[in-house]
Structures are given as structure tokens and as C-alpha cells.
C-alpha positions in Angstrom: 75.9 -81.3 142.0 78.6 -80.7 144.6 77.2 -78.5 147.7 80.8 -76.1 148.9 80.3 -74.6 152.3 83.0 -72.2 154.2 84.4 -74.1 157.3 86.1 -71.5 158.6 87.8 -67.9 156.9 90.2 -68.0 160.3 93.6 -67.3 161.5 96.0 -70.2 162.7 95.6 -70.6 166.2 99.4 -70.3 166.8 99.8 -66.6 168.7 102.6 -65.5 165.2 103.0 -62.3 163.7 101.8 -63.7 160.5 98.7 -64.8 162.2 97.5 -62.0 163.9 98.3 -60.0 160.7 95.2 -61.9 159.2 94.0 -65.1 157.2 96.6 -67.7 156.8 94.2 -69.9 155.4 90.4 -70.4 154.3 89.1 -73.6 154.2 86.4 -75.3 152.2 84.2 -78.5 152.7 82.3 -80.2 150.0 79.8 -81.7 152.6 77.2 -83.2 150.7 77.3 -85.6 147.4 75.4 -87.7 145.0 76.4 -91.4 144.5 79.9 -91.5 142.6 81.6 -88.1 143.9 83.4 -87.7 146.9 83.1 -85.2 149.7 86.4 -82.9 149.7 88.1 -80.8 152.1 89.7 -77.6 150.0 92.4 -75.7 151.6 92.9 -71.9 150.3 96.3 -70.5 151.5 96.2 -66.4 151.8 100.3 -66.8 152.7 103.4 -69.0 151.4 103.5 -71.8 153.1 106.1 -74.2 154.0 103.6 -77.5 154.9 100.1 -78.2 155.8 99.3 -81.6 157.3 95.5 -82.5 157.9 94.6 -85.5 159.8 91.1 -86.5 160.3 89.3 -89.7 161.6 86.3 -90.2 160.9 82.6 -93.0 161.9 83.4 -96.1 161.2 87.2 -96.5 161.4 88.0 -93.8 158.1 91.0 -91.6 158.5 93.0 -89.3 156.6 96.2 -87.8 157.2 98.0 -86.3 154.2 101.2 -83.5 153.9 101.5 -80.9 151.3 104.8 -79.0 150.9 105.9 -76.0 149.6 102.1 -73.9 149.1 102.7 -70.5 147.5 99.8 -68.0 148.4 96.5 -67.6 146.3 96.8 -71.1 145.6 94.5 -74.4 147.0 95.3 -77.8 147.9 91.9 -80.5 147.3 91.6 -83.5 149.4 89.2 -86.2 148.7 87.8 -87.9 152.1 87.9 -91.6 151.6 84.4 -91.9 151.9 82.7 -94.0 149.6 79.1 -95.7 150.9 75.9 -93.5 151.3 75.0 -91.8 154.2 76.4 -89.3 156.9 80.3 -89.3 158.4 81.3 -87.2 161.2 85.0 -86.2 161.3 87.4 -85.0 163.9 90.6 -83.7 163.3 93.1 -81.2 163.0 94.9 -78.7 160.1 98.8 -77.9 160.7 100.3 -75.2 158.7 103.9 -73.8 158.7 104.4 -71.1 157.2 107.9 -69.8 154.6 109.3 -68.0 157.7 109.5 -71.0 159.9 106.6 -70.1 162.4 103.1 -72.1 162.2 100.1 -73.2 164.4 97.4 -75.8 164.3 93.1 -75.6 164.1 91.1 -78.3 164.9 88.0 -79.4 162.6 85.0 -81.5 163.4 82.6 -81.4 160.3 79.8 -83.9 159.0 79.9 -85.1 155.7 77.0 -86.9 153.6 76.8 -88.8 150.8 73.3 -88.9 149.1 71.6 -92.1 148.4 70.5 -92.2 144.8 67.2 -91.0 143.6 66.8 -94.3 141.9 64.3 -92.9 138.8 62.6 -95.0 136.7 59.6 -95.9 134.5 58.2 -98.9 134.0 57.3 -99.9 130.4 53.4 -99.9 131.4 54.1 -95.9 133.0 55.4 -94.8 129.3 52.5 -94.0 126.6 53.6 -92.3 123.6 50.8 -91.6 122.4 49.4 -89.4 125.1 52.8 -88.1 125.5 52.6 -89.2 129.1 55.1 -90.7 131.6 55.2 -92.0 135.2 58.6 -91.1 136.9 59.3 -92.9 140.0 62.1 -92.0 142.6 63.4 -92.8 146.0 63.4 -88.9 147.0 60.8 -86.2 146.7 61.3 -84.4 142.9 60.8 -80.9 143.0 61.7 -80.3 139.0 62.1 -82.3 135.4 64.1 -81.6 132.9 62.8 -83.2 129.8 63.8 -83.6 125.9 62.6 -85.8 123.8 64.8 -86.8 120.3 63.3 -88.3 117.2 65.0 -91.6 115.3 66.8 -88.9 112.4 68.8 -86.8 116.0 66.2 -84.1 116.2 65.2 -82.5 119.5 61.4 -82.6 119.1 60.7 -80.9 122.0 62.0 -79.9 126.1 61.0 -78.3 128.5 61.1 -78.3 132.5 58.0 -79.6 134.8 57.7 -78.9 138.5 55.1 -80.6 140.8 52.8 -78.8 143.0 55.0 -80.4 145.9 58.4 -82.1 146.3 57.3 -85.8 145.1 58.4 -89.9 144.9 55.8 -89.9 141.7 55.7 -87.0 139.1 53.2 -87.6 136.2 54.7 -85.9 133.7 53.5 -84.6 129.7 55.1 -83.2 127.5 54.4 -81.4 124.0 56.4 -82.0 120.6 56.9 -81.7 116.7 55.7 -84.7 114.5 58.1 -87.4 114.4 59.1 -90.9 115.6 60.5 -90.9 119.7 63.8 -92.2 119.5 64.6 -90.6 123.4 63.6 -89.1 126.4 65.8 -87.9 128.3 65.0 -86.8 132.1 67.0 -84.6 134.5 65.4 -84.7 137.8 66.3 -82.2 140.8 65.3 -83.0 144.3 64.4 -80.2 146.8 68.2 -79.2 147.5 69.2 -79.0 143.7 70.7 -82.4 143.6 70.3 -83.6 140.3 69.7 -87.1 138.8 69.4 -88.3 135.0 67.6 -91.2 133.7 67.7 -92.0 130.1 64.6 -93.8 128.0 65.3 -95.7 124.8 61.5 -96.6 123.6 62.2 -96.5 120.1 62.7 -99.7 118.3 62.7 -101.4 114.5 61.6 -104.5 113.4 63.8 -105.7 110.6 62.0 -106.8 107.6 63.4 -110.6 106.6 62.4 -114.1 105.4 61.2 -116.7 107.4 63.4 -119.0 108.0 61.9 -123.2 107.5 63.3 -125.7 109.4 63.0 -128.9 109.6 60.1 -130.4 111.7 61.3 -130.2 115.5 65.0 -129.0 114.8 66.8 -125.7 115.5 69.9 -126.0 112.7 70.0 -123.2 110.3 69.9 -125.1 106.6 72.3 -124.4 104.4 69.9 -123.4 101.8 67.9 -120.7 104.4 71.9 -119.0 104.9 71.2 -116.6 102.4 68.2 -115.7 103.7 70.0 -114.7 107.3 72.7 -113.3 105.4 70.0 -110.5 103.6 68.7 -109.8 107.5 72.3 -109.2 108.5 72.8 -106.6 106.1 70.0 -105.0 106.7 70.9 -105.4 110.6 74.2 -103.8 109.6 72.4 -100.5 107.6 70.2 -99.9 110.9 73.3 -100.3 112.9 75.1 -97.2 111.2 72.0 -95.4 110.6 71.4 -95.5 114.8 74.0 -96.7 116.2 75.4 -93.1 116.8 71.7 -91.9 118.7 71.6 -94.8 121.2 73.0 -97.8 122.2 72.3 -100.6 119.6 70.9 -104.5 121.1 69.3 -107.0 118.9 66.4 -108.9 119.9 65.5 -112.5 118.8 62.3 -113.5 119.3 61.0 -117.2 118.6 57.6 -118.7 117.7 55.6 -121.8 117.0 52.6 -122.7 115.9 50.3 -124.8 118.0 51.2 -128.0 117.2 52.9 -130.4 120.2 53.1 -129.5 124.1 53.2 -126.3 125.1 56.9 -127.2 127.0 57.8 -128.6 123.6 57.2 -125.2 121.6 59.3 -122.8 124.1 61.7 -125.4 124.2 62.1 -125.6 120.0 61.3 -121.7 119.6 64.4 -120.9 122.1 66.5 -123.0 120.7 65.9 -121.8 117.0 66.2 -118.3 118.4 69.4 -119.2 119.8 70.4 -120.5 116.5 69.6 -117.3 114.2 71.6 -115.2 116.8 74.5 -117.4 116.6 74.5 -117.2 112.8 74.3 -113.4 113.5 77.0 -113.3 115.5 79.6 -115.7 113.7 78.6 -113.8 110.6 80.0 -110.5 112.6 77.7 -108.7 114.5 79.3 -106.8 117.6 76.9 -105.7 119.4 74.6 -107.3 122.7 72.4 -109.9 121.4 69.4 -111.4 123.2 67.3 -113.9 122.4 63.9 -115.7 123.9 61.4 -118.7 122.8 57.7 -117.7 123.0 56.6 -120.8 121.9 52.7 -120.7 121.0 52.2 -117.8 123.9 52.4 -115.1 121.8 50.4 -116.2 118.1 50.1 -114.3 115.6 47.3 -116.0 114.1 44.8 -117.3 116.6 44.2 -120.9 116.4 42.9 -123.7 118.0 45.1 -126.5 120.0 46.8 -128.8 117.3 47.1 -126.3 114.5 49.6 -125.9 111.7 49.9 -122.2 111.0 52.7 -121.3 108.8 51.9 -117.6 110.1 52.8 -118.4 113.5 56.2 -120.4 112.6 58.1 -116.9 112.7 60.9 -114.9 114.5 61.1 -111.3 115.0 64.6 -109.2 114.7 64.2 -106.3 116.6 67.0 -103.7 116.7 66.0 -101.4 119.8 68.5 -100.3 123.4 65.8 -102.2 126.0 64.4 -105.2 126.0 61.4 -104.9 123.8 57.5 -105.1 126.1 56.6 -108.5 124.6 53.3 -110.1 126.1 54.4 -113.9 127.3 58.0 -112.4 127.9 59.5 -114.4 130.5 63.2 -113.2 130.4 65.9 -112.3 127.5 68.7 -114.2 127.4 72.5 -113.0 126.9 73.9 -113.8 124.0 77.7 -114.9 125.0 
């Protein structure tokens, strides 16, 4: 949202006919911004003119001086102040404007300028429950309204609507009603007190992709040539829920390793990383485009529980999970990037 306010509807200071006829110019300030824009100075001319300089300085060492020629009336002239960083900039200067006949004049300015900090919203995997329909949104300014939709796996809007706290607040517990049918995303548009707006997408949809185990060979991560084919089944498969999703959000796959609970602890994260690492490589050489991440769990995450020392063919397993965040794995100590 950009916030316009009227700086001045005035005549030229210069004593001219033209002048004291009425308006030679109106000009415009874009005073306050969210992160990314710019604030702007707009310059409306009511009478051909031949030239407008406008010099400002501003805090901190910013200045602007720029020349426009040759205005006709009814028309405007936009110039972005070079501020960039958050926060407020006070700015002195002047506006010089000769007219088509030859005679001109000069008003001074002196204006603030601000550029909003963000509203940094977010929700934490453990603030999101889909099943009560629930969500903790978090920001670094009071919320006064939220915008919300929420879009199932097939691109249907399942529900919206807009929530409003009693107050302006930095945590909005939020609900929400729907129509049956699997959450691909929520979508959230929050507004602060002055009607600065802010979106923050959610992406907690995600599909484990049905495959074969791969074996290895006792304490090695190569992919055998006779478990390729194997890989090259979960590919396609990878491929199909690429086109079928990769329209609604953006596509990342997931590997996840396991062990059973045979050998050090260290060992197992160590070997489950590493064969990770190989089935995304395989994946990727074989020509998947998309970010891949991958992570050993070792025996920190069984499937099976077992005592210390066990051989569980249940637990020697990795997961292929197509999804656009990192997936809320229990024993998750960090996801890799896939080069």
C-alpha cells in the first residue's frame, strides 16, 4: 500500500502574472512505504511548462536533484527519493519551475518520509493444526485484520474469509471454516492499524511417494546397479506429482534416511546421510530440476521400535517426500541443499 498526501495545491512563489492567476503546480508526496517500494515525490503541472528542477537533501547524506523539460499542463512528472533502508528521512529542499512564457519562481519543501519496517509474519510448524483449523500468526507490528483462503491439493478455494482482533495485535489466533478436502494453502493478508498490508504464504501440504526400498550393501551408500530400476519407478512417479502440483505451489523434494539400530549412533546418521545423499544424486542425474534436500536420521526416528543392536528391515528405509517446506520431522537436525 502506498499512503499519497497533498504537499501543497500552491502558487509559485515568483510575484508573475501566471502565478497570481492561480495554481502553477500541485504537488504530491508518497510519504510512507512498506519494505521494497519507494517514497515519491509527484509533480502535477496546472500550466505548460518549460523546466522544473527539484533538489532535495535529505538525513544521512541522500540527495536528489533532477530536471524535467518541456511539461505540458494536466500532466505529472514522478520522482523516486533514493531512499532505500527502513525508517524515517527528513528532507529539505526546493522546486523550480519556468514556465512556456519565459517567467518562473521557486518553493521550498521540507517533508518527512518513512519507510515501514516489515511485519515479519509467520507461523511456526507447532502454531499450524489442520485439524482444528487453527493458526498462530506472529508479526513484528500490531495486526488489526486477516485475510485468509485456504486452497485444496486439486486448486479449489475451500474456504476465505477476513478475521479482525478485538485489538491491533503482535499475535492473532486465528480459525477458519471450510469444504472437505485436502489443504494444499493458506494464504494470509495481514493489515496493520494504518492499512499497510503484508502477505505470508503457507505450503503445509505434502506427498509421500510410494517406492521400493532400496538394499545396500552392509555399511555402504552406492546405489547397485540392480536397485536402479527401482529409483528409476520413484522418479516417474516423482515426475507425475511434479505436473500434477507443480502449477499450485512451488515443488522441493525431500530425502529422508534411516537405519536400523545396529552400530553407533554417529555411525547410523553418518551412513543414513550419505545414502540419502546418494538417492538424490541418482534423482537428479536422472533429471529432476527442481530443489532437492536431503537428511540422515539415523536410528532417531524408527519406525519399528527396537531395542539397542537390532536388525529391523522396517527401519532400513528412506522417505521421498514431494512438499514446498521442509517437512516437521521429529530428530530433524537441518536439511541439506542439494547442489
Amino acid at each position: 500500500m502506498l499512503r499519497a498526501v497533498w504537499v501543497a495545491m500552491a502558487c509559485l512563489l515568483a510575484a508573475t502574472p501566471v502565478a497570481r492567476a492561480g495554481n502553477v503546480v500541485d504537488v504530491r508526496l508518497t510519504d510512507k512505504v512498506v519494505p521494497g517500494q519507494q517514497p515519491s515525490l509527484s509533480v502535477d503541472a496546472q500550466a505548460d511548462l518549460d523546466s522544473l528542477v527539484l533538489t532535495l537533501k535529505g538525513d544521512g547524506g541522500l540527495a536528489l536533484s533532477e530536471r524535467r523539460a518541456r511539461i505540458p499542463r494536466q500532466s505529472s512528472r514522478s520522482f523516486p527519493l533514493p531512499q532505500v533502508k527502513p525508517g524515517k528521512v527528513r528532507w529539505r529542499g526546493s522546486l523550480e519551475v519556468k514556465l512556456a512564457d519565459g517567467t518562473g519562481g521557486a518553493m521550498p519543501l521540507d517533508f518527512t518520509t518513512e519507510i515501514m519496517a516489515s511485519m515479519e509474519l509467520r507461523v511456526s510448524a507447532g502454531d499450524l493444526d489442520l485439524e482444528r483449523r487453527s493458526l498462530l500468526l506472529r508479526a513484528a507490528r500490531p495486526v488489526a485484520s486477516v485475510d485468509w483462503s485456504v486452497t485444496s491439493e486439486e486448486g479449489l478455494e475451500l474456504g476465505q474469509g477476513t478475521f479482525s482482533p478485538p485489538a491491533p495485535a503482535r499475535e492473532v489466533r486465528l480459525g477458519w471454516e471450510q469444504n472437505p478436502g485436502t489443504v494444499l494453502k493458506i494464504a494470509l493478508l495481514a493489515r496493520d492499524g494504518e492499512g499497510f498490508t503484508e502477505s505470508l504464504d503457507l505450503f503445509p501440504w505434502r506427498w509421500s511417494v510410494p517406492h521400493e526400498e532400496l538394499v545396500f550393501e552392509t555399511g555402504q551408500a552406492d546405489v547397485l546397479p540392480t536397485e536402479a530400476p527401482k529409483l528409476d519407478r520413484s522418479y516417474k512417479l516423482i515426475q507425475e506429482g511434479l505436473a500434477k502440483y507443480g502449477k499450485l505451489l512451488p515443488i522441493k523434494l525431500y530425502i529422508a534416511g534411516h537405519t536400523d539400530t545396529v552400530a553407533a549412533a554417529e555411525t547410523n546418521d553418518r551412513l543414513s546421510e550419505q545414502r540419502a545423499l546418494s538417492i538424490a544424486r541418482y534423482l537428479r542425474a536422472k533429471g529432476f530440476r527442481q530443489p532437492i534436500f536431503y537428511q540422515g536420521f539415523g536410528e532417531r526416528l524408527l519406525k519399528v521400535e527396537t531395542p539397542d543392536e537390532t536388525d529391523e528391515l522396517q527401519n532400513r528405509r528412506a522417505e521421498y517426500l514431494l512438499a514446498a517446506e521442509p517437512p516437521p520431522m521429529q530428530g530433524a537436525r537441518g536439511w541439506k541443499t542439494l547442489p
